[in-house]
Biopython code that builds the backbone (N, CA, C, O; Angstrom):
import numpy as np
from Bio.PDB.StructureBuilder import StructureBuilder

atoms = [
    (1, "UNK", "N", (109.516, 106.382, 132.006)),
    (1, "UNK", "CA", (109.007, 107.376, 131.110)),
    (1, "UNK", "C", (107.858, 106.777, 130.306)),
    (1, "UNK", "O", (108.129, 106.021, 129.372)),
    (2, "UNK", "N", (106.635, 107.057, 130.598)),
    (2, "UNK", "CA", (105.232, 106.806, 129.719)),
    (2, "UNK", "C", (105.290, 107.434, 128.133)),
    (2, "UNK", "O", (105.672, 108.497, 127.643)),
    (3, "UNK", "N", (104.960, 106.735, 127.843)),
    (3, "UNK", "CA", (104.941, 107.209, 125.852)),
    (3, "UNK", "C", (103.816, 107.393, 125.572)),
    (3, "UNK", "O", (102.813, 106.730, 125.837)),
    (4, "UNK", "N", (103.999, 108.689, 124.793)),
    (4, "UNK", "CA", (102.743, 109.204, 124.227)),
    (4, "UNK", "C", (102.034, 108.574, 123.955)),
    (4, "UNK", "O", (102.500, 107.452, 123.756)),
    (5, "UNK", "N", (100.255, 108.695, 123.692)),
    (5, "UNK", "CA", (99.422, 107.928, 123.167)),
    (5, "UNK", "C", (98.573, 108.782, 122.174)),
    (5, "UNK", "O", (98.498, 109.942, 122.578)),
    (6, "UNK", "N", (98.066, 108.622, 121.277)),
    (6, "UNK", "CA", (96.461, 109.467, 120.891)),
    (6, "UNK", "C", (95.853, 107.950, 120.315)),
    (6, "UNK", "O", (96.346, 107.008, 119.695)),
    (7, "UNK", "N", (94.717, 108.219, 120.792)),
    (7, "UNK", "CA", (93.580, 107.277, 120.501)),
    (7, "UNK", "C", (93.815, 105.916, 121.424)),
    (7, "UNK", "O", (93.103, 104.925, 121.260)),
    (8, "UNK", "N", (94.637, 105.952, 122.185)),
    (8, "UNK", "CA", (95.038, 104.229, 123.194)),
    (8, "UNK", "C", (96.404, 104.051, 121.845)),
    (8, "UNK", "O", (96.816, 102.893, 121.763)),
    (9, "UNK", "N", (96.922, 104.836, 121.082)),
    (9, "UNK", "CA", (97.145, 103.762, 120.465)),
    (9, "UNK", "C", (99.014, 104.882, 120.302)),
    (9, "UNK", "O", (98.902, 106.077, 120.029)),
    (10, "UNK", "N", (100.133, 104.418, 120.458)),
    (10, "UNK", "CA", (101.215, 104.402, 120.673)),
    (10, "UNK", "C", (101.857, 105.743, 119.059)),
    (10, "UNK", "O", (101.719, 105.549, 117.851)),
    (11, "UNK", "N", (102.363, 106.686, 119.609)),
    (11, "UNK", "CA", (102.326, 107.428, 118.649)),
    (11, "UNK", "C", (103.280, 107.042, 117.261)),
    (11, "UNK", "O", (103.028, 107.583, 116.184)),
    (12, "UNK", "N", (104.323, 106.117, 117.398)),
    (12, "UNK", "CA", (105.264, 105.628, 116.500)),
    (12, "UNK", "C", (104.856, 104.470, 116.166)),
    (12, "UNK", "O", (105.737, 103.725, 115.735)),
    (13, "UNK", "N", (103.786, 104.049, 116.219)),
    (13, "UNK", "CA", (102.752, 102.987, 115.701)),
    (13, "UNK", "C", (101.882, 103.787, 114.709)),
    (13, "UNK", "O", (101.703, 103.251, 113.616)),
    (14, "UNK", "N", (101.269, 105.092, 114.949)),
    (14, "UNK", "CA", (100.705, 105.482, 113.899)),
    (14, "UNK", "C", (101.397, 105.897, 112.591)),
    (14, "UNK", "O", (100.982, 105.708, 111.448)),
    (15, "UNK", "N", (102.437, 106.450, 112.946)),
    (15, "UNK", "CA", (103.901, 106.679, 111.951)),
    (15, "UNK", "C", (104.045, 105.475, 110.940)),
    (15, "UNK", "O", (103.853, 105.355, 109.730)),
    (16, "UNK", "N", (104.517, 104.531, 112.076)),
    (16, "UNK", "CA", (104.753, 103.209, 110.898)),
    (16, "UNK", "C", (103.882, 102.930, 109.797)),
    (16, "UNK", "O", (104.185, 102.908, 108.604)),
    (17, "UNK", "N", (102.005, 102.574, 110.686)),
    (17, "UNK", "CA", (101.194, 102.683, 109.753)),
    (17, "UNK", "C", (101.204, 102.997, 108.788)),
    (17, "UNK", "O", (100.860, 102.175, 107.939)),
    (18, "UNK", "N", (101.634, 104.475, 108.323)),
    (18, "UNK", "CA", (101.046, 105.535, 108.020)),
    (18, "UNK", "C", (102.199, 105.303, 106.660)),
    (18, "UNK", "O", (101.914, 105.347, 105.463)),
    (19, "UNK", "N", (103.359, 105.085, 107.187)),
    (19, "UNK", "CA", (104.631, 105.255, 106.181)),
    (19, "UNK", "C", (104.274, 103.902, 105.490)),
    (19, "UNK", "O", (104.106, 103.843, 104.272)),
    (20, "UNK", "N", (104.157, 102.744, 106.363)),
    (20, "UNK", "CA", (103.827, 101.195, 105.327)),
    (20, "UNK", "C", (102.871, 102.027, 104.161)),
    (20, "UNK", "O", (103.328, 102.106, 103.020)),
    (21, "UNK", "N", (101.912, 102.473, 104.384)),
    (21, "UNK", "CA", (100.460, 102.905, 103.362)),
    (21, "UNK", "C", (100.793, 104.131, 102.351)),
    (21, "UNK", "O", (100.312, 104.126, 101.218)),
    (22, "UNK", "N", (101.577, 105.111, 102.770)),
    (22, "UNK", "CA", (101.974, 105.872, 101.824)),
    (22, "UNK", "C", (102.862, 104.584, 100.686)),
    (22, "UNK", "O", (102.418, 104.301, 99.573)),
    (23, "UNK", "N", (104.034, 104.011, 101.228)),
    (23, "UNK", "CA", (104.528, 103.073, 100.397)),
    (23, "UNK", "C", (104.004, 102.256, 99.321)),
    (23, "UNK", "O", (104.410, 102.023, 98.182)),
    (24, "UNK", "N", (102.999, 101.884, 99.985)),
    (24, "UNK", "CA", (102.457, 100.763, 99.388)),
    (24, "UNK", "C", (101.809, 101.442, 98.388)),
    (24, "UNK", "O", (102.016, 100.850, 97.329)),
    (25, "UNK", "N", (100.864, 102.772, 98.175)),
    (25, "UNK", "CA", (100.291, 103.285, 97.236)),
    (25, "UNK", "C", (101.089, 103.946, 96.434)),
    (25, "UNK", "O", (100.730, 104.539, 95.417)),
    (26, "UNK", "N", (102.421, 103.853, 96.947)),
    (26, "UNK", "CA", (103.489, 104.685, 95.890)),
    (26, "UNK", "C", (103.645, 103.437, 94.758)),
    (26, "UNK", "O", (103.499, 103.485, 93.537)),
    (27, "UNK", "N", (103.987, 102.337, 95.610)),
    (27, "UNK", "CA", (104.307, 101.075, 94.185)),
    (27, "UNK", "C", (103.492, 100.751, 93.569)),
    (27, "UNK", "O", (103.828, 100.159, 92.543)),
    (28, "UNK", "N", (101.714, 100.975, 93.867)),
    (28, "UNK", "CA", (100.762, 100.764, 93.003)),
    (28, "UNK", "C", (100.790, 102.057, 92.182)),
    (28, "UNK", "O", (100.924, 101.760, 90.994)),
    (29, "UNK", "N", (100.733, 103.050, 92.323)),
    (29, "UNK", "CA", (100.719, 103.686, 91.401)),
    (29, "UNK", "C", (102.165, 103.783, 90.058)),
    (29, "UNK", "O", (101.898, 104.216, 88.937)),
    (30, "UNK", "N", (103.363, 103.400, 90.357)),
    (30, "UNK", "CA", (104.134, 102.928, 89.580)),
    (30, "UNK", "C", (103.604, 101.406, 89.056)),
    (30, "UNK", "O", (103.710, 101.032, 87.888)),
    (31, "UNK", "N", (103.237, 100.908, 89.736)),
    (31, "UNK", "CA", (102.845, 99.330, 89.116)),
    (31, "UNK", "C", (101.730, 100.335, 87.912)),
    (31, "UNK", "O", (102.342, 100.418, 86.847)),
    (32, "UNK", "N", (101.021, 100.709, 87.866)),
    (32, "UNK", "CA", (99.778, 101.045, 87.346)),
    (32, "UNK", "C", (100.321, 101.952, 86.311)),
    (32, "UNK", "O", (99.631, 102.082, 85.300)),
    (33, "UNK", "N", (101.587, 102.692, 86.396)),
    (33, "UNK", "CA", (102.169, 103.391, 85.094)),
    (33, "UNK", "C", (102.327, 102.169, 84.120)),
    (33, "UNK", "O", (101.579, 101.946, 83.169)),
    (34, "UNK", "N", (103.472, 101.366, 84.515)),
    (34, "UNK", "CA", (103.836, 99.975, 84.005)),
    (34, "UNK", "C", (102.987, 99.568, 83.331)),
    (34, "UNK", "O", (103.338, 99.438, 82.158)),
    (35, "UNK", "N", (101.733, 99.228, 83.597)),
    (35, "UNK", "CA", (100.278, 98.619, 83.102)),
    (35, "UNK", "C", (99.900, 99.551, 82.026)),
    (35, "UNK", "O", (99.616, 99.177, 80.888)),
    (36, "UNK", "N", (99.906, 101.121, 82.533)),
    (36, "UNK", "CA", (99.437, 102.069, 81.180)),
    (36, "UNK", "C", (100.444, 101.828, 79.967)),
    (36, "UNK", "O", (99.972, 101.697, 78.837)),
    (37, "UNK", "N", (101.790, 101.769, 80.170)),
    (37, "UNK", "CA", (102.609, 101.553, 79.319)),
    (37, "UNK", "C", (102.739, 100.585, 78.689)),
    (37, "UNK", "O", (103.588, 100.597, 77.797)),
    (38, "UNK", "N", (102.158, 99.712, 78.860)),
    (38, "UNK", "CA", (102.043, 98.281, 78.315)),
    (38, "UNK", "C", (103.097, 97.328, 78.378)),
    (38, "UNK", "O", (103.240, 96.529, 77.452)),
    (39, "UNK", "N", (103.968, 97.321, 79.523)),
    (39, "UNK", "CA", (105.112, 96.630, 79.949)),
    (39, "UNK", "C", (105.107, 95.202, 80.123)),
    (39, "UNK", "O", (106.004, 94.370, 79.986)),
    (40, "UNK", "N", (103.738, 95.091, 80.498)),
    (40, "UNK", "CA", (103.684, 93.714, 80.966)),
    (40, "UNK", "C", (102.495, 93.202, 79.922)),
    (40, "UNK", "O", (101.568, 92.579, 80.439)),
    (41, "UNK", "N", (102.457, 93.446, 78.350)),
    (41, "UNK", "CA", (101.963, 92.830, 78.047)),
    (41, "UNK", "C", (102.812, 92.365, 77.067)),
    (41, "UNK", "O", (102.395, 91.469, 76.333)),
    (42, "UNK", "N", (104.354, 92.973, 76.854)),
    (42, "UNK", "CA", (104.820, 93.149, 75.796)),
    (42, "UNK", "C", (105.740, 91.404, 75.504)),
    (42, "UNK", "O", (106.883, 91.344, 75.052)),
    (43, "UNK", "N", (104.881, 90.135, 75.901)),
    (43, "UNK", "CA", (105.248, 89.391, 75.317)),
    (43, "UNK", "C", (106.234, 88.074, 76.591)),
    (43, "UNK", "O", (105.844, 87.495, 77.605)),
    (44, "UNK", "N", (107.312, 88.071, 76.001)),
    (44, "UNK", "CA", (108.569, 87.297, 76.973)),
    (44, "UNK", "C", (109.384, 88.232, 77.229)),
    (44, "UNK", "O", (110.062, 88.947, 76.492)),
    (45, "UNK", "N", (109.224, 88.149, 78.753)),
    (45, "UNK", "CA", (110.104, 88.973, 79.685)),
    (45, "UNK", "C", (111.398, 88.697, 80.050)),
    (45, "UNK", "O", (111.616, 87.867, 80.932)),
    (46, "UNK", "N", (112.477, 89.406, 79.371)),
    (46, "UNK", "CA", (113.956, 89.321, 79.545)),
    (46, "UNK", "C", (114.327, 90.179, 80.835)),
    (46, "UNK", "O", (113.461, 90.649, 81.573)),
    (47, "UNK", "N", (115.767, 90.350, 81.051)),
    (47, "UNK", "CA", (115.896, 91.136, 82.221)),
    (47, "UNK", "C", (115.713, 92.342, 82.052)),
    (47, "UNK", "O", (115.302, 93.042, 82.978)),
    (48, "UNK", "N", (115.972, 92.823, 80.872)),
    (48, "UNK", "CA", (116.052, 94.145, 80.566)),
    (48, "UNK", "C", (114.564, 94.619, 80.955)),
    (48, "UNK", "O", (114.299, 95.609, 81.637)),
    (49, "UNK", "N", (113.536, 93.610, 80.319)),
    (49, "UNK", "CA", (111.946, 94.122, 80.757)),
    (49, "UNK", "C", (111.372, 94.531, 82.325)),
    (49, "UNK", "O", (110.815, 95.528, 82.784)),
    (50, "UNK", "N", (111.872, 93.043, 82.963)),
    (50, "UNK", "CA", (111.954, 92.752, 84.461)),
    (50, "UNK", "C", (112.082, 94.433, 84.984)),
    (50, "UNK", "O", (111.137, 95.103, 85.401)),
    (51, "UNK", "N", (113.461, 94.881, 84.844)),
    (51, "UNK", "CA", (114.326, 96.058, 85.139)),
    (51, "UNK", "C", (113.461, 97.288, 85.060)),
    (51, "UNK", "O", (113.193, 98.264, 85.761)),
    (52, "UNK", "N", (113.144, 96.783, 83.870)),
    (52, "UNK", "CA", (112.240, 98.510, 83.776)),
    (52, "UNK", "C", (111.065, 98.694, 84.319)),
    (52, "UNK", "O", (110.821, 99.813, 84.772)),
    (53, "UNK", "N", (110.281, 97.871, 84.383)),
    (53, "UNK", "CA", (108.909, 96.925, 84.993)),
    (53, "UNK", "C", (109.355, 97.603, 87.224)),
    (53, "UNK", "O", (108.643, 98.006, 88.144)),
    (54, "UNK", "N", (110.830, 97.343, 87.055)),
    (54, "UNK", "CA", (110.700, 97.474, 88.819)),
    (54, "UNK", "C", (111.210, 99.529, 88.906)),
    (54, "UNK", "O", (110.768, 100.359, 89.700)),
    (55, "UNK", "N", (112.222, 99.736, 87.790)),
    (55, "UNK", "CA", (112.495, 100.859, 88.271)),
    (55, "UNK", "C", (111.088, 101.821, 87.988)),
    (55, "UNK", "O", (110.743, 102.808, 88.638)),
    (56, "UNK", "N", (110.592, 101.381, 87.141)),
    (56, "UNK", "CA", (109.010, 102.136, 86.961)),
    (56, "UNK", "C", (107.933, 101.769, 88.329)),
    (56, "UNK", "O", (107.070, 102.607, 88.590)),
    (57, "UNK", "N", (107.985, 101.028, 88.822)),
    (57, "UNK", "CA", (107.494, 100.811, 89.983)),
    (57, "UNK", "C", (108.206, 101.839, 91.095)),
    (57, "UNK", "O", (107.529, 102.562, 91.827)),
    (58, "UNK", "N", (109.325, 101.809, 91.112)),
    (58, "UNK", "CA", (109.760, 102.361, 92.170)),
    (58, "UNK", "C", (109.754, 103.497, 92.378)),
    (58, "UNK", "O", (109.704, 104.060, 93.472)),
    (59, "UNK", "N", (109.829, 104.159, 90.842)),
    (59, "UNK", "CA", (109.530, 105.788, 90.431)),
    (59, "UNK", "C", (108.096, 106.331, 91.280)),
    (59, "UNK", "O", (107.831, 107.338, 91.937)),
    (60, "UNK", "N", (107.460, 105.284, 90.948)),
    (60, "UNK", "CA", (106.024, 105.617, 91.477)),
    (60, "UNK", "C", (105.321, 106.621, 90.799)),
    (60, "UNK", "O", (105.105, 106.673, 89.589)),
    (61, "UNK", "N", (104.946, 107.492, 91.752)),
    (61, "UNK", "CA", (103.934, 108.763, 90.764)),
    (61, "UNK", "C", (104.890, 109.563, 90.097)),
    (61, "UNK", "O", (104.218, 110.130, 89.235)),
    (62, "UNK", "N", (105.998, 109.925, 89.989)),
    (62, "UNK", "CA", (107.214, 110.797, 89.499)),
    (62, "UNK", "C", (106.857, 109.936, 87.802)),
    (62, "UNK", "O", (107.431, 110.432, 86.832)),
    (63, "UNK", "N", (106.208, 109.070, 87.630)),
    (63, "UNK", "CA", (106.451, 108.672, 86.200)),
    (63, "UNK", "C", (105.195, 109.800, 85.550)),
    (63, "UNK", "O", (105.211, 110.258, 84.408)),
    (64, "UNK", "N", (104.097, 110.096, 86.657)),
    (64, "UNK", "CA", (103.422, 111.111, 85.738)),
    (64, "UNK", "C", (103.517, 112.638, 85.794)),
    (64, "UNK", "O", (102.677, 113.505, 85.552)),
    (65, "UNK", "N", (104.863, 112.707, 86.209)),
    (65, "UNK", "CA", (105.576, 113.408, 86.561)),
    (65, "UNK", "C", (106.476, 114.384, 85.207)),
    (65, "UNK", "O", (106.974, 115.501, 85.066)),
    (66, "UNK", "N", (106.262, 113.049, 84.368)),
    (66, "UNK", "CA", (108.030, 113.131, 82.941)),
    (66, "UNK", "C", (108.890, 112.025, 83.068)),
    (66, "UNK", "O", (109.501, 111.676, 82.059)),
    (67, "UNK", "N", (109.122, 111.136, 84.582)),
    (67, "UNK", "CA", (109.973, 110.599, 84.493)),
    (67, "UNK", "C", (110.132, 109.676, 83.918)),
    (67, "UNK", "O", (109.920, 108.928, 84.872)),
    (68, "UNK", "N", (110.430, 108.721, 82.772)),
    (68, "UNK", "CA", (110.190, 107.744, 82.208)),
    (68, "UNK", "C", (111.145, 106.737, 82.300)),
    (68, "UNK", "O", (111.685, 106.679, 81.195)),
    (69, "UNK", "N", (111.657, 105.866, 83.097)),
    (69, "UNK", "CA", (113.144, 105.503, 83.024)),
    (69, "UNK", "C", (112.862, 104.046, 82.531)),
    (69, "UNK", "O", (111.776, 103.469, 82.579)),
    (70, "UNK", "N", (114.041, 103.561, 82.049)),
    (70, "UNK", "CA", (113.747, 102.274, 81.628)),
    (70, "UNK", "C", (115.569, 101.254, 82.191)),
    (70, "UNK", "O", (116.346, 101.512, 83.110)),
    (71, "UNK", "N", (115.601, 100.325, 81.306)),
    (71, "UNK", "CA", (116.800, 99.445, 82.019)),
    (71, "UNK", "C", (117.009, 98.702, 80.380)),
    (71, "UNK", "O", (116.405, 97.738, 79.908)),
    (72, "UNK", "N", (118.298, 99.716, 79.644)),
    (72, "UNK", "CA", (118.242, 99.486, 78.300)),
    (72, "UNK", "C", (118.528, 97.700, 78.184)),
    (72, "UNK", "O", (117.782, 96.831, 77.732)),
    (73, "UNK", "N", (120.280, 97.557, 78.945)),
    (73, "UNK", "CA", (120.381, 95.672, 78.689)),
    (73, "UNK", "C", (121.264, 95.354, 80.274)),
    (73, "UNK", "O", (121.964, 96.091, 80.969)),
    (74, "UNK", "N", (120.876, 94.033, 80.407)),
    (74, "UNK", "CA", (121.291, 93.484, 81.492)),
    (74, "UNK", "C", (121.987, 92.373, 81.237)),
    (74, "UNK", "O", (121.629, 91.538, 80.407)),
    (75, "UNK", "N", (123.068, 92.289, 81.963)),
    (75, "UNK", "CA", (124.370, 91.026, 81.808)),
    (75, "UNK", "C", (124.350, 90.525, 83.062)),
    (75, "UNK", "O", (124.799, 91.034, 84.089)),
    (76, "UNK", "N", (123.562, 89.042, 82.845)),
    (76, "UNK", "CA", (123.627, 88.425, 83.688)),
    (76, "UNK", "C", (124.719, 87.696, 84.285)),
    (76, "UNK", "O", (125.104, 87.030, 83.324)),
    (77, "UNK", "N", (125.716, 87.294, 85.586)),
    (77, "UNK", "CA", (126.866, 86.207, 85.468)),
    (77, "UNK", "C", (127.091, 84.909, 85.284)),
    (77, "UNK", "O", (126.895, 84.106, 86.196)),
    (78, "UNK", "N", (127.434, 84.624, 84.348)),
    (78, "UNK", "CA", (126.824, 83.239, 83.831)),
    (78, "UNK", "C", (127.654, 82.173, 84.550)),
    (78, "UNK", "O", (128.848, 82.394, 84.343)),
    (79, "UNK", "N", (127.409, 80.849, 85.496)),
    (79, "UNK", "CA", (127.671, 80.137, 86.025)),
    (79, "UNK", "C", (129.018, 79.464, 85.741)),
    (79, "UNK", "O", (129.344, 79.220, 84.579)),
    (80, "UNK", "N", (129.749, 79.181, 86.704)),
    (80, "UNK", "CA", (130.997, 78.569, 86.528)),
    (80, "UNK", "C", (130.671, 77.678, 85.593)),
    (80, "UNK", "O", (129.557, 77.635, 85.070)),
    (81, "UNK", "N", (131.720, 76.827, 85.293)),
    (81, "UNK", "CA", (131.938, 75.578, 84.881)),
    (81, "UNK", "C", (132.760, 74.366, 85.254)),
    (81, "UNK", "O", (132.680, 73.336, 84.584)),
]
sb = StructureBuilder()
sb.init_structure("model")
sb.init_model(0)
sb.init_chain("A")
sb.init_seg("    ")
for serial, (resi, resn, name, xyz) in enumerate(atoms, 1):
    if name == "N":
        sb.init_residue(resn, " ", resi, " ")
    sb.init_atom(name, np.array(xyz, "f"), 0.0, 1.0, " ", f" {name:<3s}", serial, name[0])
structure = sb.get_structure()
């Protein structure tokens, strides 16, 4: 069974492309809320900052949306002894 082509070029190859690049401009534009918000200038970064810094990334454009989410405190597990 021969697999589709358009352009020489494998049709679930253009897909992938296509989904990597939507992705990737989804986390810049959440990275770039982060930046408007001033997240990453706000000093020494605890986890709680880290947290909000990624779920605002991940939100992506939904942050200019309304969505504003943040990551109030984080408990890290602190190492045997």
């Amino acid at each position: 069974m021969r697999e589709r082509t358009i352009n020489a070029r494998p049709v679930h190859r253009r897909g992938t492309r296509l989904l990597s690049t939507l992705l990737l401009v989804w986390l810049a534009v959440g990275l770039i809320a982060a930046g408007q918000r001033h997240y990453f200038d706000s000093g020494q970064l605890n986890c709680a900052s880290w947290g909000t810094i990624a779920v605002t990334a991940l939100a992506g454009p939904l942050n200019y949306a309304g969505l504003n989410p943040t990551v109030t405190g984080c408990e890290l597990p602190q190492p045997s002894q």
